[in-house]
C-alpha positions as CSV (number, residue, x, y, z in Angstrom):
1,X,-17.9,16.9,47.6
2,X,-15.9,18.7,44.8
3,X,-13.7,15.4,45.0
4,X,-16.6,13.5,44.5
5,X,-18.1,15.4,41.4
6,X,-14.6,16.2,39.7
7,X,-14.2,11.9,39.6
8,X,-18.1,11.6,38.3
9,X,-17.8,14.0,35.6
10,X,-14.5,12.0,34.6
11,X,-16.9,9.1,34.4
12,X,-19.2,10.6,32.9
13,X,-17.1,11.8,30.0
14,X,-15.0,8.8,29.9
15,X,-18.7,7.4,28.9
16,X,-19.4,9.7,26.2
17,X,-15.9,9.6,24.7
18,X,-16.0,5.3,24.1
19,X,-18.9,5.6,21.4
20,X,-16.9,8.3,19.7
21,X,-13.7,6.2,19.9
22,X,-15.2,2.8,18.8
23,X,-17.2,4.7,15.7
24,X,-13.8,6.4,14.7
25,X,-12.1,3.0,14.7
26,X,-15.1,1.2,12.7
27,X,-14.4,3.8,10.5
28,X,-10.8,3.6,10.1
29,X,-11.2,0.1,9.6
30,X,-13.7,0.5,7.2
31,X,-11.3,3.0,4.8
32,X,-8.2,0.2,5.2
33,X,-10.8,-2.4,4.2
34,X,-11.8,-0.2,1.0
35,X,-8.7,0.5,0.1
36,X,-7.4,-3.3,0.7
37,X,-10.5,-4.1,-1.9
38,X,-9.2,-1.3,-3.8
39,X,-5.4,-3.0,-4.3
40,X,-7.2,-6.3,-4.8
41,X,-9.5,-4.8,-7.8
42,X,-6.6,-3.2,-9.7
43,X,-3.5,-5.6,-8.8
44,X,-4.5,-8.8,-10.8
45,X,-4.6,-7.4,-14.3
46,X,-1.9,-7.7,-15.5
47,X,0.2,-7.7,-18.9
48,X,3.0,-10.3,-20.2
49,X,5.8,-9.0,-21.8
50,X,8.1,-11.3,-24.0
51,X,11.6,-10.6,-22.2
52,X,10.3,-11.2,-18.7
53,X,8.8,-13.6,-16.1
54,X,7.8,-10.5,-14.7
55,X,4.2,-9.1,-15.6
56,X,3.0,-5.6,-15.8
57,X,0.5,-4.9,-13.4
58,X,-1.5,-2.1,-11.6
59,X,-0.2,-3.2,-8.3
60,X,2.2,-1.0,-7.6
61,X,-0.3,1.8,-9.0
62,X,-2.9,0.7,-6.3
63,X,-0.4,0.7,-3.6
64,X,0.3,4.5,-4.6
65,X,-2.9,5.3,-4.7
66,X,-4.3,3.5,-1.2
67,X,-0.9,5.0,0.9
68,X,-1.6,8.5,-0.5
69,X,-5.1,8.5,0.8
70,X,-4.4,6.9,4.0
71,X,-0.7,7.3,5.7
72,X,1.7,5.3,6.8
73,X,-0.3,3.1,9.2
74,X,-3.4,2.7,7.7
75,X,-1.5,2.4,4.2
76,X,0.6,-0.9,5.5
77,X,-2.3,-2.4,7.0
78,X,-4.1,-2.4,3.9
79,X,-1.3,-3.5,1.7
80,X,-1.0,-6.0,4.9
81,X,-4.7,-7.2,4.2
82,X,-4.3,-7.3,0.5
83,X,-1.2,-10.1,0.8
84,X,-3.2,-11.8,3.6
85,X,-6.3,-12.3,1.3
86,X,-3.7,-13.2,-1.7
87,X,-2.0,-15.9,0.5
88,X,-5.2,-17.6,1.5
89,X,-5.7,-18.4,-2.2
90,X,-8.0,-15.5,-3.0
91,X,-6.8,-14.7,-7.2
92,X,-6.0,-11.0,-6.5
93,X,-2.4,-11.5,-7.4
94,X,-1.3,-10.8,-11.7
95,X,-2.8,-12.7,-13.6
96,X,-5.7,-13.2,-10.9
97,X,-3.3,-15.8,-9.0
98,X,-3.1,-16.6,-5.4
99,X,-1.7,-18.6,-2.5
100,X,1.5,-19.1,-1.4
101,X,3.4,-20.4,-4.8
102,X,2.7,-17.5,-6.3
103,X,3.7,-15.4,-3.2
104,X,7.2,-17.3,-2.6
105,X,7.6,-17.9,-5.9
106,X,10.1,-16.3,-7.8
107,X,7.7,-12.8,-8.5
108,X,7.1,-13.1,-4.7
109,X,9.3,-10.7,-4.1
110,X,7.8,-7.6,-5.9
111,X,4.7,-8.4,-3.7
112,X,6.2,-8.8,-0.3
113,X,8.2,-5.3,-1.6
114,X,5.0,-3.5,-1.6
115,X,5.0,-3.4,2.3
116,X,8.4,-1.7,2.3
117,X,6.5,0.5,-0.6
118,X,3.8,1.4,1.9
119,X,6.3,2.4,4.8
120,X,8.4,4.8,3.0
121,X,5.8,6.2,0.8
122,X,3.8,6.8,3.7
123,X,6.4,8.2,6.1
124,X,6.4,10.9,3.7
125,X,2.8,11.4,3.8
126,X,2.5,11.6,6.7
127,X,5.8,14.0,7.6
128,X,4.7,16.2,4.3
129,X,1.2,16.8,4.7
130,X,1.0,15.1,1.0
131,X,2.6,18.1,-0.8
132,X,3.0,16.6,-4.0
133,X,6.8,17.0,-4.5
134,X,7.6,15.1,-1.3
135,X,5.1,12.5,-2.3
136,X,6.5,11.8,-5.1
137,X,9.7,11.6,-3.7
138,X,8.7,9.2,-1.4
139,X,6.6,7.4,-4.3
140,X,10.3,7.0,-5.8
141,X,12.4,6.1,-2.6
142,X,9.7,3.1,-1.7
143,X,9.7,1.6,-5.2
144,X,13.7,2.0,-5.6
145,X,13.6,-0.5,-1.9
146,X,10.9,-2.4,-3.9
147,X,13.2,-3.2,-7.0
148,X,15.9,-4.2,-4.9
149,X,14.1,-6.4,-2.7
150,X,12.4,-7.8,-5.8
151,X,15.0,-8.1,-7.7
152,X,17.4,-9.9,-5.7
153,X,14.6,-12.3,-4.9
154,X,14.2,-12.8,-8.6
155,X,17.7,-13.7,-8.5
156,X,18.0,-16.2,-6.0
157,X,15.1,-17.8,-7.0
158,X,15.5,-18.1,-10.6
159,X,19.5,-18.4,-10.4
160,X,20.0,-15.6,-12.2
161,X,22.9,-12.5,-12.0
162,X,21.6,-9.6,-10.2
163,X,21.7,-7.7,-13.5
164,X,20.0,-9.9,-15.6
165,X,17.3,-9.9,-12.7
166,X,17.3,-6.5,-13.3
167,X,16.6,-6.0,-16.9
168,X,14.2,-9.3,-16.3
169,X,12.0,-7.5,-13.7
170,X,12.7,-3.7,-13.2
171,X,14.2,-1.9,-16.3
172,X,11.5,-2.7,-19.4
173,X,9.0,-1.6,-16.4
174,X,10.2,2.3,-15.4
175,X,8.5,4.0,-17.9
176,X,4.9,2.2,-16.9
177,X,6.0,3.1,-13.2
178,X,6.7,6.3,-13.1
179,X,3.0,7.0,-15.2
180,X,1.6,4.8,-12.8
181,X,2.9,7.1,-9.7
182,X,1.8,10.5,-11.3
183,X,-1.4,9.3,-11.6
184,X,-1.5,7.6,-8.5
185,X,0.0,10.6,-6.7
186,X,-2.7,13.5,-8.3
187,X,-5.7,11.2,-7.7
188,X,-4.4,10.1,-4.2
189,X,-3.7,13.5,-2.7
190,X,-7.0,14.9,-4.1
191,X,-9.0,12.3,-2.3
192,X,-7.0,12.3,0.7
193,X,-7.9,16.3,1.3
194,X,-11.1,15.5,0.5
195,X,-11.7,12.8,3.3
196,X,-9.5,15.6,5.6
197,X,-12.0,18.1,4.9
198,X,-15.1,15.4,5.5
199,X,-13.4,14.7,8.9
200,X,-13.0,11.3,7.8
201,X,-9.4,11.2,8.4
């Protein structure tokens, strides 16, 4: 008998648990989708400079800002979503361009960097419970693996020294960078508390 209600009250809250699980995975689903659209807002405007192929865009601000909020996890699957819509011919790349020219072509790289962006940035939100210094840090180890990445695919595809690739596409762009990630970082770890705090997290 106690066999026999011990296994029905494991049944029982096996039962209650599944609508709780399935609401906090729409959920979760729902905050990579917003930050996806979030990325895809802000990442195709973009500015031309005269010394490079490569634009200025809020991209890499967006990715900040959407990793911050959410982790590691959650953070890669939206930047994951974000190429996915770009690559389907949706104009959410710079310059509101899409499909897979732009995304192989020789800026390409700078995009596909964004995932390794998302993992380090958000290995350190995660591990750092989004103290600001460690963010940061993070912030500045994912985009270093960016502009490598990026930059030597610049320079395959273009034919061009890995230098010159690198005063093309990284060096006129620091200063915008590193403005982009303090912003990023301040109005990413405010919200993220915030959604901690709503138990939305």
């Amino acid at each position: 008998m106690d066999t026999t209600q011990t296994t029905q009250t494991q049944t029982d809250n096996s039962k209650a648990a599944a609508p709780a699980k399935t609401a906090a995975n729409v959920k979760q689903m729902a905050l990579i989708a917003l930050m996806a659209a979030v990325i895809c807002i802000l990442a195709p405007w973009s500015f031309t400079i005269p010394i490079s192929v490569v634009p200025l865009t809020l991209g890499s601000m967006a990715v900040y800002f959407a990793v911050t909020v959410l982790g590691m996890k959650r953070g890669v699957f939206s930047v994951l979503l974000y190429i996915l819509i770009g690559l389907v011919g949706l104009p959410v790349f710079s310059n509101f361009t899409g499909g897979a020219g732009k995304l192989f072509g020789p800026t390409g790289g700078y995009i596909i960097g964004y995932i390794f962006l998302a993992l380090i940035l958000g290995y350190f939100v995660d591990r750092c419970n989004s103290h600001p210094v460690w963010n940061a840090a993070g912030a500045i180890l994912g985009t270093i693996v960016l502009y490598l990445f990026g930059t030597v695919w610049l320079a395959l595809q273009m034919h061009l020294t890995f230098k010159a690739a690198l005063w093309a596409g990284v060096i006129p762009y620091i200063p915008g960078d590193v403005v982009k990630l303090i912003i990023a970082t301040v109005l990413g770890i405010t919200l993220r508390k915030r959604l901690i705090q709503a138990n939305l997290l």
